[in-house]
C-alpha positions in Angstrom: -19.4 -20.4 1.2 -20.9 -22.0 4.6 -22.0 -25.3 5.6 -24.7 -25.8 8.3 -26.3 -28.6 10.2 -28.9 -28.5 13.4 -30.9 -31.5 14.4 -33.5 -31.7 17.3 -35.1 -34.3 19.0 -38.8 -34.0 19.8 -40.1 -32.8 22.9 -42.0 -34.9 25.3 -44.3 -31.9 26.2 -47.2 -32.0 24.5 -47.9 -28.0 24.2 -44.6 -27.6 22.2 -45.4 -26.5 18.5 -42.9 -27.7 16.0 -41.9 -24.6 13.6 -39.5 -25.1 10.6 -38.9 -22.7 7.9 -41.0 -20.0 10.6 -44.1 -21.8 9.9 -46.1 -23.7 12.3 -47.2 -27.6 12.0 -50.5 -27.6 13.9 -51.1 -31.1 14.9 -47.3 -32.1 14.9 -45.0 -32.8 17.7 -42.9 -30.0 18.8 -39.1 -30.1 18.5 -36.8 -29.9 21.9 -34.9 -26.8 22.3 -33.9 -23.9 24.2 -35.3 -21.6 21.4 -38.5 -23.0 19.1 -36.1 -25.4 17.9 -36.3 -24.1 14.2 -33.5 -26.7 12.0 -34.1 -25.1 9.1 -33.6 -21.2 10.7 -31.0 -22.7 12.4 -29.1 -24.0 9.1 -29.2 -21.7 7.0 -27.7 -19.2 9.9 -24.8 -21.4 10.9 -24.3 -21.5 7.1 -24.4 -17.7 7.1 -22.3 -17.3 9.9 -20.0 -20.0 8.5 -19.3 -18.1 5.4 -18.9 -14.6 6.5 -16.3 -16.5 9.0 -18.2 -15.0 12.2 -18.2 -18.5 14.2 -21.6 -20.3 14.8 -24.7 -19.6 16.2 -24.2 -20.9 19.5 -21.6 -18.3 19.9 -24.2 -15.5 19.0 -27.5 -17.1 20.6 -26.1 -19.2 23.6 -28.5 -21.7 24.8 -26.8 -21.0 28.2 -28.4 -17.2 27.8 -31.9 -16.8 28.9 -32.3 -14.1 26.6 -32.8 -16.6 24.0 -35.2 -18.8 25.7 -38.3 -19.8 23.5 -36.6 -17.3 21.0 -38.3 -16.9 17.6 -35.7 -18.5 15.0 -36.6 -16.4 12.2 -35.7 -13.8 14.0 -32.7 -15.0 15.4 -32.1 -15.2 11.5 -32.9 -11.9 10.6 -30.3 -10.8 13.1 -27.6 -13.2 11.7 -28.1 -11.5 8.4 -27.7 -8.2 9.7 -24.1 -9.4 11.1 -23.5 -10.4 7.8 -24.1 -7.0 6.6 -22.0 -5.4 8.9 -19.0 -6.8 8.0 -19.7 -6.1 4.0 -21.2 -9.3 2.9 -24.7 -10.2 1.6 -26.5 -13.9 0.9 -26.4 -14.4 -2.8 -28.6 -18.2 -2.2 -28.8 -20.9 0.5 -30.2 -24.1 -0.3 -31.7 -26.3 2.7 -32.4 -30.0 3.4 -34.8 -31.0 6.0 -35.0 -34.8 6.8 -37.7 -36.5 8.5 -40.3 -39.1 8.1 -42.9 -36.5 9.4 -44.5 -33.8 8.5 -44.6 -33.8 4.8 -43.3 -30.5 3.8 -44.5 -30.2 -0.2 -47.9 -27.8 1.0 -45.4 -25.6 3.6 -42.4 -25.2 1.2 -43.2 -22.1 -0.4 -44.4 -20.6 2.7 -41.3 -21.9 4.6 -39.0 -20.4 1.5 -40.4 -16.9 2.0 -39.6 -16.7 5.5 -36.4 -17.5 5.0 -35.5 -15.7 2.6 -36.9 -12.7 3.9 -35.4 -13.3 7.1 -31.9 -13.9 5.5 -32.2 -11.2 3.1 -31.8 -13.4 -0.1 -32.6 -16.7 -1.7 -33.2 -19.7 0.8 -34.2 -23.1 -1.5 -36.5 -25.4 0.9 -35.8 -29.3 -0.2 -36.7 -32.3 2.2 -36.0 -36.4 2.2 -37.4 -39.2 4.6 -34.8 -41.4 6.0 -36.5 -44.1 5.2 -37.3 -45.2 8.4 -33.3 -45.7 9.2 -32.0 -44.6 12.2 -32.9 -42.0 15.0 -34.5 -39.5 12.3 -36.2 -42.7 10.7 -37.6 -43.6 13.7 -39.5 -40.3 13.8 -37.0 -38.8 17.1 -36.4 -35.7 15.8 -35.7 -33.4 13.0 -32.5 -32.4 10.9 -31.6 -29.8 8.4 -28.5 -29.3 6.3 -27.6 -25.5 4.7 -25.6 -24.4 2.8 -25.3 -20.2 2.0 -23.0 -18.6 -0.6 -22.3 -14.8 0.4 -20.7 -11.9 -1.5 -18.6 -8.3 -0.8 -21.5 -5.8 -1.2 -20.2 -3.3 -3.6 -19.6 0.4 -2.2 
């Protein structure tokens, strides 16, 4: 079992898109970051990655490396599940949090679900709270998400 966290704040360039669960918020303020700034992709991978015991994903997708700049996080997911693979684990479920006063999530979910769990080959549950207008999230500066991802041996 892994924990994961991400939060970013939102970008003061006005052509960013902000992308959570791999789908796009037209109309919305995009989220700072060196890839599209995805918390919810992000989450559920450090959860992943947690888990299987293979670090986090700044070890894997350094925002130092340019290779990663403006990098699709679903993808970057994708390839976080394969990793998982490779060393004889699979995602059984993850379960996701993303707080923020803004963009209501209830019409995206479902959409933002499938990506994920395509992407992390298994189950990812999509769930999302306001902060009630407390603090930095509350005062609409950014975006968090908290994961959590239970994996299992694949059987030979």
């Amino acid at each position: 079992m892994g924990v994961g966290y991400d939060v970013h704040p939102f970008s003061a360039d006005g052509s960013t898109v902000l992308v959570l669960g791999g789908v796009v918020f037209p109309g919305e303020p995009g989220l700072s970051g060196h890839s599209d700034a995805d918390v919810a992709a992000h989450a559920v991978a450090d959860a992943m990655l947690g888990a299987a015991g293979l670090g986090d994903i700044g070890m894997h997708f350094s925002d130092q490396d340019e290779r990663w700049k403006d990098a699709n996080s679903i993808e970057l997911l994708a390839r976080v599940a394969e990793l998982v693979r490779e060393v004889g684990l699979k995602l059984v479920n993850a379960d996701c949090t993303v707080v923020c006063e803004r963009p209501r999530l209830v019409g995206s979910r479902k959409e933002m679900m499938e990506n994920l769990s395509v992407a992390a080959g298994g189950p990812v549950h999509v769930k999302a709270t306001r902060p009630e207008r407390l603090g930095a999230l509350g005062r609409q500066e950014g975006i968090a998400c908290m994961a959590v991802a239970l994996l299992e041996e694949v059987s030979a």
